[in-house]
N, C-alpha and C positions, 0 to 999 in steps of 0.2 A: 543438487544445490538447493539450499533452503533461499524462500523467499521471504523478501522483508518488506513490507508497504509503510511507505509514510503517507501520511496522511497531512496534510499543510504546511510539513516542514520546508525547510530551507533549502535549496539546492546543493549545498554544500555538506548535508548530511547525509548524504550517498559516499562521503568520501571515508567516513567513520564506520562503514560496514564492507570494508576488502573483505574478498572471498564468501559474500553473499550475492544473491540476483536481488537488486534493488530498484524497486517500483513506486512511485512519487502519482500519487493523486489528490485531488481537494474535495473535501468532504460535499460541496455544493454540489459539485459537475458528477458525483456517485454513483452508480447505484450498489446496494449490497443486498445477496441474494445468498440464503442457504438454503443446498440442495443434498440428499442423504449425507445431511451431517457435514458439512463442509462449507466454506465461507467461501463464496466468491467477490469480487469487486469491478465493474465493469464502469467505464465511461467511454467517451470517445477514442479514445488513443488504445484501446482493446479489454483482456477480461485477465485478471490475474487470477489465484489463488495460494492467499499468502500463510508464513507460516507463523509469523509475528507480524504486531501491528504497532509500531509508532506514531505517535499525534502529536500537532501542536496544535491546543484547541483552544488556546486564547489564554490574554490574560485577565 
């Protein structure tokens, strides 16, 4: 199953990606780390790695 991270969205934008594993983090509380070529994202609540990235990075 592909993963999707959002990045500062809304709660409610996990409901527009059925049939994805969707992952909600905020860009402050981050860290992102590549390792042989590959994006990870870790904070507190654990380490993903995603295969898209959505933001809502202000207006």
């Amino acid at each position: 199953m592909k993963t999707i991270l959002i990045i500062n969205g809304e709660k409610y934008w996990k409901n527009y990606f059925a049939g994805f594993d969707v992952v909600q983090k905020k860009v402050q509380t981050s860290e992102f780390i590549v390792k042989n070529a590959e994006l990870y994202v870790l904070d507190a609540d654990g380490v993903c790695r995603p295969d898209v990235i959505f933001g809502d990075w202000g207006r």
